[in-house]
C-alpha positions as a Markdown table, in Angstrom:
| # | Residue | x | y | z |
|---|---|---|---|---|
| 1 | Unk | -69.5 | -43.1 | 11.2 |
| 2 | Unk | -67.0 | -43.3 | 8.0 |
| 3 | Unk | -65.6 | -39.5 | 8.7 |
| 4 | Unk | -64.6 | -40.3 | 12.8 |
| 5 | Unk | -63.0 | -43.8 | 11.2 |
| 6 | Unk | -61.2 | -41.6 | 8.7 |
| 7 | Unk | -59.9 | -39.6 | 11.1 |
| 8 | Unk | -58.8 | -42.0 | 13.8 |
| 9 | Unk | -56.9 | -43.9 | 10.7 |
| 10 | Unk | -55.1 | -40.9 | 8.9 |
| 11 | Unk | -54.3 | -39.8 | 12.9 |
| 12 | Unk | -52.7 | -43.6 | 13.1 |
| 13 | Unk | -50.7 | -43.2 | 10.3 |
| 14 | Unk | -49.3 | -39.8 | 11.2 |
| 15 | Unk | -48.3 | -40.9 | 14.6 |
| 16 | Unk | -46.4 | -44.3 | 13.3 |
| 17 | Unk | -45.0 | -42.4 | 10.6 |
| 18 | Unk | -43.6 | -39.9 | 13.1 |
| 19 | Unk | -42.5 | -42.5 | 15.3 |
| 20 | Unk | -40.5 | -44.2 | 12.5 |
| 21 | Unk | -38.8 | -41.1 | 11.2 |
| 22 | Unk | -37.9 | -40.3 | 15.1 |
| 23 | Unk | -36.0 | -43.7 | 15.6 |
| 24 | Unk | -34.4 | -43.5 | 12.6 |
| 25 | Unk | -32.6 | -40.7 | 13.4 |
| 26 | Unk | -31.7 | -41.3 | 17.0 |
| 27 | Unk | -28.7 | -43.0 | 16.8 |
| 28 | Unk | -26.8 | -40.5 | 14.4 |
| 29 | Unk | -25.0 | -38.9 | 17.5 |
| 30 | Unk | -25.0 | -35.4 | 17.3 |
| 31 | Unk | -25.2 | -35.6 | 13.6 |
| 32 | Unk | -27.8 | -33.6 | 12.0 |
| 33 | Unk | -28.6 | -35.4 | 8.7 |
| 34 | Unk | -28.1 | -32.9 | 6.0 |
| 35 | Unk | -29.6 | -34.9 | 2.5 |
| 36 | Unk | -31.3 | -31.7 | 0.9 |
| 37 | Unk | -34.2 | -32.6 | 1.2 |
| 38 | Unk | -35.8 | -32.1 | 4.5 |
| 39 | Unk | -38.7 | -35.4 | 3.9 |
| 40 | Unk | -35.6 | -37.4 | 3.8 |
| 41 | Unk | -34.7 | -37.4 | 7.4 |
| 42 | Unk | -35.3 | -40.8 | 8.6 |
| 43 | Unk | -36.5 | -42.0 | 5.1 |
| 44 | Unk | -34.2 | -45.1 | 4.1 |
| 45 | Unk | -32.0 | -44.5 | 1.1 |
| 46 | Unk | -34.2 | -45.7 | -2.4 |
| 47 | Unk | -31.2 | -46.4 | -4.2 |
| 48 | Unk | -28.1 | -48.7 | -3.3 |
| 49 | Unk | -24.8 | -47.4 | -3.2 |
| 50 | Unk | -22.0 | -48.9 | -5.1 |
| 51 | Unk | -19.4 | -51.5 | -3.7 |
| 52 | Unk | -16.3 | -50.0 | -2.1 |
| 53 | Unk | -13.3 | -50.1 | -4.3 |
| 54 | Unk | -9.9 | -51.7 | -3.2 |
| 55 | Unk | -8.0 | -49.1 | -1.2 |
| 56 | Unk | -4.9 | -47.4 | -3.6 |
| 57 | Unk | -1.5 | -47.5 | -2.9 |
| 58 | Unk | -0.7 | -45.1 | 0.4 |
| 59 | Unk | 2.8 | -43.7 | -1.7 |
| 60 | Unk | 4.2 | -40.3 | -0.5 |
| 61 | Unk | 3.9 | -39.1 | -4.4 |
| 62 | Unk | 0.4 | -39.6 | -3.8 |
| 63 | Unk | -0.8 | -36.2 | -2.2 |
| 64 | Unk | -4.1 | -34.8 | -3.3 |
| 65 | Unk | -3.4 | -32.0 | -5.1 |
| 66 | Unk | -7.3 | -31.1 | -5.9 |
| 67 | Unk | -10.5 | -31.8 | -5.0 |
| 68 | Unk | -13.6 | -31.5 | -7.0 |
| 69 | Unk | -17.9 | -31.6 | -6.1 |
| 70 | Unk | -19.3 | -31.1 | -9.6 |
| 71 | Unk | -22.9 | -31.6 | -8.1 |
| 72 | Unk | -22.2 | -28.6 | -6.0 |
| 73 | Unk | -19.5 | -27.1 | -8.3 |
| 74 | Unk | -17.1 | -27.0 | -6.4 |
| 75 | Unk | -13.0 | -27.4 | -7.4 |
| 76 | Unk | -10.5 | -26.5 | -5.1 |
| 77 | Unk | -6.7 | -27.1 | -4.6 |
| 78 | Unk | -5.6 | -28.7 | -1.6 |
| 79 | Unk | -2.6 | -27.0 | -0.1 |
| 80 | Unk | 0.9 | -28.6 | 0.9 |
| 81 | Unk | 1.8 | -28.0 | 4.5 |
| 82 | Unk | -0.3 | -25.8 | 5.4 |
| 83 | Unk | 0.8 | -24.3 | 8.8 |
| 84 | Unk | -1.6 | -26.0 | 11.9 |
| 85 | Unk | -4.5 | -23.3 | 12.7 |
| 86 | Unk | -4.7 | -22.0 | 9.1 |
| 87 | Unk | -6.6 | -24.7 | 7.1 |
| 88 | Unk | -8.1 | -23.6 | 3.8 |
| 89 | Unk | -5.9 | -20.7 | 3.3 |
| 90 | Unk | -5.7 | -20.6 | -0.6 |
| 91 | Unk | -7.6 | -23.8 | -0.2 |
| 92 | Unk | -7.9 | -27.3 | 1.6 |
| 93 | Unk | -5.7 | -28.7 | 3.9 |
| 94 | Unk | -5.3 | -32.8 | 4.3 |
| 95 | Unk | -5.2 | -34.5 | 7.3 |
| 96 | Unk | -4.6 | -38.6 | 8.0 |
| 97 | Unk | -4.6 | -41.2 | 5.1 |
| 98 | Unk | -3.8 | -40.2 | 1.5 |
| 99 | Unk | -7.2 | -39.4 | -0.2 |
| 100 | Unk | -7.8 | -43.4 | -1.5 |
| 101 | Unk | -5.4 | -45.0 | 0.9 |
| 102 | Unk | -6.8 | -47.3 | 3.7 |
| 103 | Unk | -8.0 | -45.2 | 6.2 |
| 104 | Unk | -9.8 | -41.8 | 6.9 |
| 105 | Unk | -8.9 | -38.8 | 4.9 |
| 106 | Unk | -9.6 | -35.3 | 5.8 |
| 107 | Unk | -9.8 | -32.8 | 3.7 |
| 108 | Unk | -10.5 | -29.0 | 5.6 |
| 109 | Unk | -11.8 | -26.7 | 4.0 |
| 110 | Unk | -11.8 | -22.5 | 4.3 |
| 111 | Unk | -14.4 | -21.1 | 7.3 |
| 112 | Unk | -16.0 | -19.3 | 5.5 |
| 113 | Unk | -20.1 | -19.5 | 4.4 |
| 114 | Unk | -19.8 | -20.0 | 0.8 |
| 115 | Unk | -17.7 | -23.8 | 1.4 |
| 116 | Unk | -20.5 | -24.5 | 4.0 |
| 117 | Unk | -23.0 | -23.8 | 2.0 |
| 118 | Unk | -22.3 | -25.9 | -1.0 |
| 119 | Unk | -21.1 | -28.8 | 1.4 |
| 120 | Unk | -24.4 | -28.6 | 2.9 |
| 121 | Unk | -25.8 | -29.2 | -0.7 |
| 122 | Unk | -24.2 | -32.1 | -1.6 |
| 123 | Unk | -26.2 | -35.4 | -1.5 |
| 124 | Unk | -25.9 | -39.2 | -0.6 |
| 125 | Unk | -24.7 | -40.5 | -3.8 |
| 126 | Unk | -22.9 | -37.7 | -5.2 |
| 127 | Unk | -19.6 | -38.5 | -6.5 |
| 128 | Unk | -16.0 | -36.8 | -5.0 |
| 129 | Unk | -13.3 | -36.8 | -7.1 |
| 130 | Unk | -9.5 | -36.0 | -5.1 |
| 131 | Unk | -6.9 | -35.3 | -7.8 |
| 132 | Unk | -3.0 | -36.7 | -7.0 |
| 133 | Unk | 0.0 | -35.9 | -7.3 |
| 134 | Unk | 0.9 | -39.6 | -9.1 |
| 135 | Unk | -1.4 | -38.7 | -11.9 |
| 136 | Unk | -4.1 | -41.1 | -10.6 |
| 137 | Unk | -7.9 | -40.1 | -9.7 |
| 138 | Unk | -9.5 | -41.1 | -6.6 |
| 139 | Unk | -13.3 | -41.3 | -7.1 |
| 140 | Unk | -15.7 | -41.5 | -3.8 |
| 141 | Unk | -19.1 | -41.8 | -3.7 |
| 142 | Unk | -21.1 | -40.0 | -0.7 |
| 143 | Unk | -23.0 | -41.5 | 1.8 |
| 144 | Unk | -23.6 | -39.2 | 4.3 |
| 145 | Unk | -23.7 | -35.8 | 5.2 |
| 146 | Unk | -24.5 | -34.2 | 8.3 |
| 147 | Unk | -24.3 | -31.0 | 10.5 |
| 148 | Unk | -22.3 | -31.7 | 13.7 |
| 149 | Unk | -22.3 | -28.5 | 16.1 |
| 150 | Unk | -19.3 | -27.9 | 18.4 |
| 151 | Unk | -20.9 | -29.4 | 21.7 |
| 152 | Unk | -22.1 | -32.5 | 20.0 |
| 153 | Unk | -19.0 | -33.2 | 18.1 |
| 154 | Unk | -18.2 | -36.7 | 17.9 |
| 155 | Unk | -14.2 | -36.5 | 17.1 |
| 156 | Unk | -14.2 | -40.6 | 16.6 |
| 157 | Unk | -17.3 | -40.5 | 13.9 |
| 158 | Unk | -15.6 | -37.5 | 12.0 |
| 159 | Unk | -12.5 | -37.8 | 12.0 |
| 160 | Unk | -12.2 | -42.0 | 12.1 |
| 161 | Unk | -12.7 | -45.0 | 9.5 |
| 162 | Unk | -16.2 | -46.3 | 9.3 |
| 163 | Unk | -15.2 | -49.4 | 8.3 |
| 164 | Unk | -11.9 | -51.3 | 8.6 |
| 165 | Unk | -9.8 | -51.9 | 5.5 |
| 166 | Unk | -11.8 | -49.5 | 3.5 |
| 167 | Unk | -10.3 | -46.3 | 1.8 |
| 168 | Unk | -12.8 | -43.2 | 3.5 |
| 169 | Unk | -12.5 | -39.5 | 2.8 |
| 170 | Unk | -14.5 | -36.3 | 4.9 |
| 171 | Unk | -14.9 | -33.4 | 3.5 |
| 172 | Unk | -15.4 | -30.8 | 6.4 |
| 173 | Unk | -16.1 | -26.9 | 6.6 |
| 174 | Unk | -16.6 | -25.0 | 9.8 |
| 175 | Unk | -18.3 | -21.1 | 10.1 |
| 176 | Unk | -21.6 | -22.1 | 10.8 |
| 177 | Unk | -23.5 | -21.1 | 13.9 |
| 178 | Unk | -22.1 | -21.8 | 17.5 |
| 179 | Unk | -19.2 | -23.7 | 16.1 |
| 180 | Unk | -21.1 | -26.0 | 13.1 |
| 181 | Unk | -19.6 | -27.9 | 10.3 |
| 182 | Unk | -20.5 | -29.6 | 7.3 |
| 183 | Unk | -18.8 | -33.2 | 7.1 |
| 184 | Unk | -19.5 | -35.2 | 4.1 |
| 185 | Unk | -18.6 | -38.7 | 4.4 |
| 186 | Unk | -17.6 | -40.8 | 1.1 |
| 187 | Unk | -15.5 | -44.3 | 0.6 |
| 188 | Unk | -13.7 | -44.8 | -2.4 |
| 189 | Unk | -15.6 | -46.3 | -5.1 |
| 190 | Unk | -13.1 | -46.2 | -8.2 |
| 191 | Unk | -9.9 | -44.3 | -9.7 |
| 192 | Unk | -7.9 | -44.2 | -12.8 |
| 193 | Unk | -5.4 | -42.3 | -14.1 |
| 194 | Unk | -5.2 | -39.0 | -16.1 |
């Protein structure tokens, strides 16, 4: 009689844990979470995330000039006027706010498999750092990333603040399969100057 018990409980447990790790994931639309590590999906996050920091001045002199994943190791440049069509040639093209301004900040990166794969390793967490042209730092902290595919491409939850008044940055790279991109979603959680 204990071995049938056994067995009904560990089925139980399975089941609810499936059913948790299903709902938690529902409402991500279209997004494919992307933590790096695949028993995280539906997991809640273990560690708290920092306060966001006051958004940074949105001044013309302040155009990202680099950006840099050392989790990943990634460094980049981010290229001035960059002709529409031809992000990422030589490096990453900015879109929207100023990287620590209020707002969204884009940052495109090159098609091509090596930027999509690193992307795709960076975790929740993981500090951004977007270099200006004013001498100051703008430091982000991750808290999402996910894999959106072209049909299931939310333009609003890419591309758009999260949250109003806050300074928000996306990191995206396309060349995946059918269309897919990276986008790594961070909010600005410090700067200073160099």
């Amino acid at each position: 009689m204990g071995r049938p018990l056994a067995g009904v409980i560990w089925a139980a447990l399975l089941l609810g844990l499936w059913v948790w790790g299903h709902d938690a994931v529902e409402g991500l639309g279209g997004a494919v979470p992307m933590t790096g590590d695949v028993a995280a999906a539906g997991r809640p996050p273990t560690h708290p995330l920092p306060r966001a920091h006051r958004p940074l001045p949105a001044l013309p002199s302040a155009r990202p000039r680099g950006v840099v994943v050392e989790s990943v190791g990634l460094a980049a440049p981010v290229v001035a006027g960059a002709e529409r069509g031809r992000y990422g040639v030589g490096g990453w093209h900015c879109a929207g706010a100023r990287p620590g301004a209020s707002g969204a900040s884009v940052l495109v990166g090159p098609a091509d498999g090596g930027v999509l794969r690193r992307l795709g390793g960076v975790r929740r967490g993981d500090a951004v750092r977007v270099f200006r042209a004013d001498g100051t730092v703008a430091e982000f902290t991750v808290e999402d990333v996910a894999l959106v595919t072209a049909e299931r491409l939310d333009a609003r939850r890419v591309y758009g603040a999260r949250a109003r008044g806050r300074a928000e940055l996306r990191l995206v790279a396309g060349g995946g399969p059918r269309g897919a991109r990276v986008v790594v979603s961070a909010y600005l959680t410090g700067s200073r100057r160099i």
